[in-house]
MITI-526326 format. One record per residue (C-alpha): residue in one letter; z, y, x. Coordinates in steps of 0.25 Angstrom, whole numbers, padded with zeros to 4 digits, always signed. Each point is the difference from the previous one (the first is absolute). Layout:
aZYX
...
//
This chain:
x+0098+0087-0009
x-0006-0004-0012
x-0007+0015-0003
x-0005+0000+0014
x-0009-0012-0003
x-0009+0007-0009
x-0004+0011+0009
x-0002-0010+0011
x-0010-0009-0009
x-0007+0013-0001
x+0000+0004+0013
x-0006-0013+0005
x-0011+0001-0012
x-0004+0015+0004
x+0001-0007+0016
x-0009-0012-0004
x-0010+0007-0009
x-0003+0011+0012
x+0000-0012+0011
x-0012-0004-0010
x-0006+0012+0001
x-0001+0002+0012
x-0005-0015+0001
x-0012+0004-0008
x-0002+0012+0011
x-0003-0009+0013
x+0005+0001+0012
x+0008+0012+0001
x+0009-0001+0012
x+0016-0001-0002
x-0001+0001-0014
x-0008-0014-0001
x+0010-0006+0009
x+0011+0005-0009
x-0008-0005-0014
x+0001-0013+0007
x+0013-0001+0005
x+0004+0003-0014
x-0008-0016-0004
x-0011+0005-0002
x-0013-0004+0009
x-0014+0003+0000
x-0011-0002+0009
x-0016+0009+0002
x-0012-0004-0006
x-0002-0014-0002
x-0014-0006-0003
x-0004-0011-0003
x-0016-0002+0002
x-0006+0014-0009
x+0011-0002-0010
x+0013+0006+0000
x+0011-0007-0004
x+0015+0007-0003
x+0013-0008-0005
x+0013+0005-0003
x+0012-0010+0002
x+0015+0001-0005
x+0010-0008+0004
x+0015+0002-0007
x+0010-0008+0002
x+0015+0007+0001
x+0002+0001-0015
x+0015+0005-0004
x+0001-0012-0009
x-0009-0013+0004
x-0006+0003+0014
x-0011-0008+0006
x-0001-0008+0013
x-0016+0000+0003
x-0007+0013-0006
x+0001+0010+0012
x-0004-0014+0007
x-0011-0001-0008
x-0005+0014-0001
x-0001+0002+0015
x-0006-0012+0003
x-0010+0002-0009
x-0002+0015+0004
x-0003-0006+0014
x-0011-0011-0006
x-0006+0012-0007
x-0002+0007+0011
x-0006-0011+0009
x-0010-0001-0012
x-0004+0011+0000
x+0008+0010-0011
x+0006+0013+0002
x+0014-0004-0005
x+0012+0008-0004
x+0012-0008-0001
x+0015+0003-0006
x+0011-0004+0002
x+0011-0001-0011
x-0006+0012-0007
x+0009+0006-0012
x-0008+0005-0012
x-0006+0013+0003
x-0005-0006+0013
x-0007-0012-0007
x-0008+0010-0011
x-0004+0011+0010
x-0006-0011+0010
x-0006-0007-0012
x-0006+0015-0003
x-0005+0003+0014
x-0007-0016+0002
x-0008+0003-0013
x-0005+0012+0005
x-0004-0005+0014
x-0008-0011-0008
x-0006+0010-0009
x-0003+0007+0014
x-0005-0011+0010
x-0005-0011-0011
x-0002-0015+0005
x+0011-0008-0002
x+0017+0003-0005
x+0010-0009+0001
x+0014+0000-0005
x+0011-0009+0005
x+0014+0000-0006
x+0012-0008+0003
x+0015+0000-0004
x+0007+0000-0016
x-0011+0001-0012
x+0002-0002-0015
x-0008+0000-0014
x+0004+0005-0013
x-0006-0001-0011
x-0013-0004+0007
x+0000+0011+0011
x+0004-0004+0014
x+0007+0011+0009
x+0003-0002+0015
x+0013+0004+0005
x+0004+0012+0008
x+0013+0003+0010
x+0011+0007-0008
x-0005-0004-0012
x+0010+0002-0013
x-0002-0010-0010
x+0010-0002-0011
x-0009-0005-0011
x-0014-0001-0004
x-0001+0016-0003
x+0001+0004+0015
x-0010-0009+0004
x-0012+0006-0003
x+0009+0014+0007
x+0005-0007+0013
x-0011-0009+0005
x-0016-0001+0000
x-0009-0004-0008
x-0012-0008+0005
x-0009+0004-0010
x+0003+0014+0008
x-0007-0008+0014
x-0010-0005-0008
x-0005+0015-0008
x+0000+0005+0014
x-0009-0008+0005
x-0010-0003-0011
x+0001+0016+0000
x-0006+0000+0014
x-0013-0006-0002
x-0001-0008+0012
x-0006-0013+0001
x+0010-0011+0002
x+0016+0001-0004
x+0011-0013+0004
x+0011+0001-0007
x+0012-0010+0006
x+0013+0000-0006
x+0011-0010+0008
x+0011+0007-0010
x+0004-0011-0009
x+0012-0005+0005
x+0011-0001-0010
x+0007+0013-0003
x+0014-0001-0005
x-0002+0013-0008
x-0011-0008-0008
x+0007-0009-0005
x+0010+0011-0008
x-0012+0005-0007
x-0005-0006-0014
x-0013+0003+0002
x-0002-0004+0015
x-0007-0012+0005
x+0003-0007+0013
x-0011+0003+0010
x-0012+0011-0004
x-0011-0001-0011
x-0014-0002+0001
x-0009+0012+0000
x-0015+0000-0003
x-0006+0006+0014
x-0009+0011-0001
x-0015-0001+0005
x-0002-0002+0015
x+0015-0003+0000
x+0009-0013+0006
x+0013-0002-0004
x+0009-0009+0005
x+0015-0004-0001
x+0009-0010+0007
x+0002-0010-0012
x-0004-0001-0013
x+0003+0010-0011
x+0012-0002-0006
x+0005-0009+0012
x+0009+0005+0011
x-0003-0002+0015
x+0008-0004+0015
x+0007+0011+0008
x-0004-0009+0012
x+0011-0007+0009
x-0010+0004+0012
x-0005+0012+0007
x-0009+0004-0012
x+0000-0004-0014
x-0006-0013-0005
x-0012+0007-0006
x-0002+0010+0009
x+0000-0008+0013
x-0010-0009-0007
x-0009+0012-0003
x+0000+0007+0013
x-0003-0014+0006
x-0014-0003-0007
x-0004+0017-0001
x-0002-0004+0017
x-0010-0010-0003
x-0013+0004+0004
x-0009-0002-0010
x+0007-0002-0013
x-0003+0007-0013
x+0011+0007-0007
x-0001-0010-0012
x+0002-0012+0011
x+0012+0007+0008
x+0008+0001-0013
x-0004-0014-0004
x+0005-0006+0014
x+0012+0009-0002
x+0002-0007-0014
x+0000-0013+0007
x+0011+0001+0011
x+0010+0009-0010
x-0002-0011-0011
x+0003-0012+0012
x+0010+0007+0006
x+0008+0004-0012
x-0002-0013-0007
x-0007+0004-0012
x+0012+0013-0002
x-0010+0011+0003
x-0015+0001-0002
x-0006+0014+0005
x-0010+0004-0009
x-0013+0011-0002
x-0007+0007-0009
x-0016+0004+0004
x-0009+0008-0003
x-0008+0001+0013
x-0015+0004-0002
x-0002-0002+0015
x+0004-0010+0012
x+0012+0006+0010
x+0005-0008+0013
x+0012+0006+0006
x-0004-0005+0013
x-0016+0000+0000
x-0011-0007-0007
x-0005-0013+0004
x-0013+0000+0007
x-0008-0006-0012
x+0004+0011-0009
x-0004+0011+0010
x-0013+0006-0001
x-0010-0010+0006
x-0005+0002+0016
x-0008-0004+0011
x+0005-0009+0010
x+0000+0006+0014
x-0006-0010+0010
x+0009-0003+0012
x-0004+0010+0011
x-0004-0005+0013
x+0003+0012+0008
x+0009+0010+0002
x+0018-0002+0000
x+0003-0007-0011
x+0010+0005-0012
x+0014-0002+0004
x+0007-0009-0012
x+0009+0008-0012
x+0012+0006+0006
x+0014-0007-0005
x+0008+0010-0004
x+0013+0003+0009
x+0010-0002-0012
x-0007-0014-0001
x+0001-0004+0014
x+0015+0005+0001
x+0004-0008-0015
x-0008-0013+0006
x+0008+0001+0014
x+0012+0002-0007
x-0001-0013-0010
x-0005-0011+0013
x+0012+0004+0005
x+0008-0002-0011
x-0006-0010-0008
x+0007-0011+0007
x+0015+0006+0000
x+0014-0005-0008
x+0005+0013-0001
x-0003+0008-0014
x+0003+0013+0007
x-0014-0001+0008
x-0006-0001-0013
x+0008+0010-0008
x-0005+0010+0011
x-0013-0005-0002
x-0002+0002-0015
x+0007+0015+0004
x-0011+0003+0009
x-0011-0005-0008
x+0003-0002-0015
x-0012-0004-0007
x-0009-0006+0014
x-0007-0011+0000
x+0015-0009+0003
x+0008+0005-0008
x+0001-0011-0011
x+0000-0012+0012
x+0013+0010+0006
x+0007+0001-0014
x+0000-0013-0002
x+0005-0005+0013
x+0010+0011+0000
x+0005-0006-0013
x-0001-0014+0007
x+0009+0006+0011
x+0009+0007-0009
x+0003-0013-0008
x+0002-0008+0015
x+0009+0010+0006
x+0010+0000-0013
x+0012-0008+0006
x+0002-0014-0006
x+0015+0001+0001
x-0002+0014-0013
x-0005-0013-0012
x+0010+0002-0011
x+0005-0007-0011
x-0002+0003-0014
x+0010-0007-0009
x-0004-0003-0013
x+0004+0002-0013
x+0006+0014-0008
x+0004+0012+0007
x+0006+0013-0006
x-0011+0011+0002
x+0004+0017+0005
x-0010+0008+0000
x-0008+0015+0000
x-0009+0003-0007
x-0012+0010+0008
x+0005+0012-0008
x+0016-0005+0005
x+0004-0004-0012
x+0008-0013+0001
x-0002-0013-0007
x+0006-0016-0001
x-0002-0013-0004
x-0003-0014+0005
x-0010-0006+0008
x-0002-0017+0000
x-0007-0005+0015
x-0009-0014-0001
x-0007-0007+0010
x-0012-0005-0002
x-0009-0006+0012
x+0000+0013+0010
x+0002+0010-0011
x+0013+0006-0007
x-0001+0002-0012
x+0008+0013-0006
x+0004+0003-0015
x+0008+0013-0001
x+0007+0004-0014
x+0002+0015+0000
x+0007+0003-0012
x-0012-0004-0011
x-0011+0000+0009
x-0005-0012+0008
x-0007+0000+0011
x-0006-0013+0010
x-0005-0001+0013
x-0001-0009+0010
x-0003+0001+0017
x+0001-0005+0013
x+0011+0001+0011
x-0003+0003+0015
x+0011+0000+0009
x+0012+0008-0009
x-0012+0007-0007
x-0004-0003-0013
x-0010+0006-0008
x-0001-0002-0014
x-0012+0004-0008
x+0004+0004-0015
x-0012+0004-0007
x+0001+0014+0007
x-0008+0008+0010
x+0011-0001+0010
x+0008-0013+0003
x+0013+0000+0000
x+0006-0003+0014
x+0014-0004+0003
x+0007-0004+0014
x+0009-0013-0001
x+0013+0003+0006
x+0010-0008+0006
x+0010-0002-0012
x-0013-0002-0009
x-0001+0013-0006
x-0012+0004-0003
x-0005+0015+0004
x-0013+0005-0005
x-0007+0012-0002
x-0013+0003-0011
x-0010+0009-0004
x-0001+0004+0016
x+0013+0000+0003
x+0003+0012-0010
x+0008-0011-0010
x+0012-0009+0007
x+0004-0014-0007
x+0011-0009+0007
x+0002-0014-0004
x+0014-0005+0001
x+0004-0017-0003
x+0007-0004-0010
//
C-alpha cells in the first residue's frame, strides 16, 4: 500500500491542475461539470460596475498530520460572498501542491488579461521561516525546515503574480495562521506568519497579528472569517473600514487572543459592496413625476426572502436542530451570529443535568502519548480555586500549569497552548483527556 500513495498524489495533482484548466476555458459542457465535481467551482463573467473584479480562493483543511475544522467552510462561503459581489471566482478545495501553483499562475495571467481588481483568499496551515511566510498545501511533506520552501507555497509567489499583472487594485487576505504543529519542530520558525511590506496599489491582510496565531472557530466558519464575510456585505464600507470592523468583533470575541491585522498601500478607494452616495460622482435630482406608472420598488432577492422566511419561524424554537439546519442552509446570512449563539445556548440547556461530575482533588499519576506515539509519565496536582481547577503536571523535568473549567463531566483546561486539553470525568475518577486535537491521549488516575 505504501508505493501506491505516491502515484495516487500524483494522479489527483495531474487531475486537479487540468480541472483548472479547463476552468480557465469557460463553459465547456461535461468537462466543466467534471472540473467541479472534482472541488473546484467557477462561475461566467462577473462585473462589477465597468471594472472587473477576479478572486481566487483556497480552502485546505484535510491535512495528514493536523487537519482543520473551518477552512473548506471558509473558502466556500467566501466563494459565494464573492460572487454576489460581483467577482469571477475560482475556488479550491483541499488543493495539493501542484494545484495550488498552477492556479496561482493562471489567476495572474487573467489579471494581466482583464485588469480591475485581484483578489486572493487563503485558508488552512501557514507558516514562516526565517521571515518568509508560506501557506500549506494537501500532502505536503515536511520534515524540517529544508522541504519547506520544496513542499509548500510561498506568498511572495501570490504576490509577484500579481504586481506582475499590472492591474489597478490587488487584496491580499490570508486566514492561514492557525497554529501548525510542524512549526513549532523548527528553529527558525515563528508561530503565526511575518509581516510583509505590500507593494503599490496592494492590501494585505491577515487574521492576527504577525508572529501571533489565530482560532480554527467552534462554529460554521472561522473566528475571522465569519467576522470578514459579515462586514464585506455592508453596503457602503470602505475596504479600510470592513477590515477595522472585522478587527473589532475578533478582538471582543477572542478576548484580546487574536487581533487580525493589515498592511496598505492602496492609492484608491474600493467598497466590496458599492460606494456610498456622496462619494459617487455628483448628480441631479429627478423631480418626482406626476404622470405615467410609477417605478416598482428594488426587487428582494429570492435567496433573502427564503433565509428571512426561514429564520421567523425559527427564531422562537428550543430545539438546536432548527438552528443547526439554519446555519447549514445559510452560513454567513444576515442570522447567522444570533443562530450560533442560541444554538450554543440550546446545546448547553439540553446537556442532561444528571452527566456533572466530580473532580477530586489532590495528585494523580499521569499515562500519556505523546502526537508522534511516543509514551510519557508523571504527576499531575488538581486545586480548586472559586470555579477553576487549577492543574500542575511534572512530566519528567518539565513543568507545565494550567488551569480551566468543568461542565457536566467535561473539563477543559487551558495550558498556555493552542489547543486546551480536555478530559472526560469518569465514574471511578479517572480522568481521560485527549490534546493537541485529540492526536495526543493523557489519563489521570487518583492516588
Amino acid at each position: 500500500m505504501r508505493s501506491t500513495q505516491p502515484r495516487a498524489r500524483q494522479r489527483d495533482s495531474v487531475l486537479l491542475a487540468i480541472g483548472a484548466a479547463l476552468l480557465l476555458l469557460g463553459p465547456v459542457g461535461p468537462g466543466r461539470l467534471w472540473a467541479q465535481a472534482r472541488g473546484l467551482s467557477a462561475n461566467g463573467p462577473a462585473v462589477a460596475g465597468s471594472e472587473r473584479r477576479t478572486a481566487l480562493v483556497i480552502g485546505n483543511a484535510a491535512y495528514d498530520s493536523a487537519p482543520l475544522r473551518n477552512p473548506v467552510n471558509d473558502a466556500r462561503a467566501m466563494a459565494t460572498t464573492l460572487r454576489a459581489l460581483g467577482f469571477e471566482v475560482q475556488a479550491f478545495e483541499n488543493a495539493p501542491l501542484n494545484a495550488m501553483k498552477q492556479a496561482i499562475d493562471h489567476f495572474g495571467d487573467s489579471l494581466r488579461g482583464g485588469g480591475g481588481v485581484g483578489l486572493f483568499y487563503f485558508s488552512g496551515h501557514g507558516m514562516q521561516v526565517k521571515g518568509r511566510n508560506f501557506i500549506i498545501p494537501i500532502g505536503a511533506r515536511i520534515q524540517g525546515e529544508r522541504d519547506v520552501e520544496y513542499e509548500s507555497v510561498d506568498v511572495g509567489r501570490v504576490l509577484g503574480k500579481m504586481e506582475d499583472a499590472g492591474n489597478r487594485m490587488n487584496l491580499v487576505i490570508l486566514d492561514a495562521c492557525r497554529d501548525n504543529p510542524l512549526a513549532r519542530s523548527m528553529r527558525s520558525s515563528t508561530a503565526g506568519l511575518a509581516s510583509l511590506d505590500a507593494a503599490s496599489g496592494t492590501f494585505v491582510a491577515y487574521a492576527t497579528a504577525p508572529g501571533r496565531t489565530a482560532d480554527d472557530g467552534t462554529g460554521a466558519n472561522g473566528l475571522y472569517t465569519a467576522q470578514l464575510l459579515r462586514h464585506m456585505q455592508t453596503p457602503g464600507l470602505k475596504i479600510e473600514e470592513v477590515f477595522k470592523r472585522v478587527r473589532v468583533e475578533v478582538e471582543q470575541q477572542s478576548q484580546g487572543k487574536q487581533v487580525p491585522w493589515e498592511s496598505s498601500s492602496l492609492k484608491g478607494d474600493f467598497y466590496f459592496a458599492g460606494a456610498q452616495a456622496q462619494d459617487a460622482a455628483p448628480t441631479a435630482t429627478p423631480r418626482p413625476s406626476t404622470t405615467g406608472t410609477p417605478a416598482p420598488p428594488p426587487a428582494v432577492s429570492r435567496t433573502i426572502n427564503e433565509e428571512e422566511a426561514l429564520w421567523k419561524v425559527i427564531e422562537t424554537s428550543n430545539k438546536a436542530l432548527d438552528f443547526e439546519e439554519y446555519l447549514r442552509a445559510f452560513p454567513t446570512g444576515r442570522f447567522a451570529l444570533a443562530a450560533q449563539a442560541k444554538l450554543r445556548q440550546l446545546q448547553r440547556e439540553e446537556a442532561p443535568r444528571s452527566a456533572e461530575g466530580t473532580v477530586r482533588l489532590g495528585q494523580y499519576r499521569v499515562q500519556g502519548t505523546n502526537p508522534n506515539g511516543t509514551p510519557y509519565a508523571g504527576t499531575v496536582t488538581i486545586e480548586r480555586v472559586g470555579a477553576l481547577y487549577k492543574f500542575q503536571w511534572q512530566i519528567g523535568r518539565d513543568v507545565f500549569q494550567g488551569q480551566g473549567t468543568l461542565y457536566g463531566r467535561v473539563l477543559t483546561i487551558d495550558w498556555g497552548q493552542a489547543d486546551p486539553v480536555i478530559y472526560q470525568v469518569l465514574l471511578d475518577g479517572t480522568l481521560e483527556g485527549t490534546w493537541a486535537r485529540g492526536q495526543g491521549t493523557e489519563r489521570l488516575l487518583p492516588e
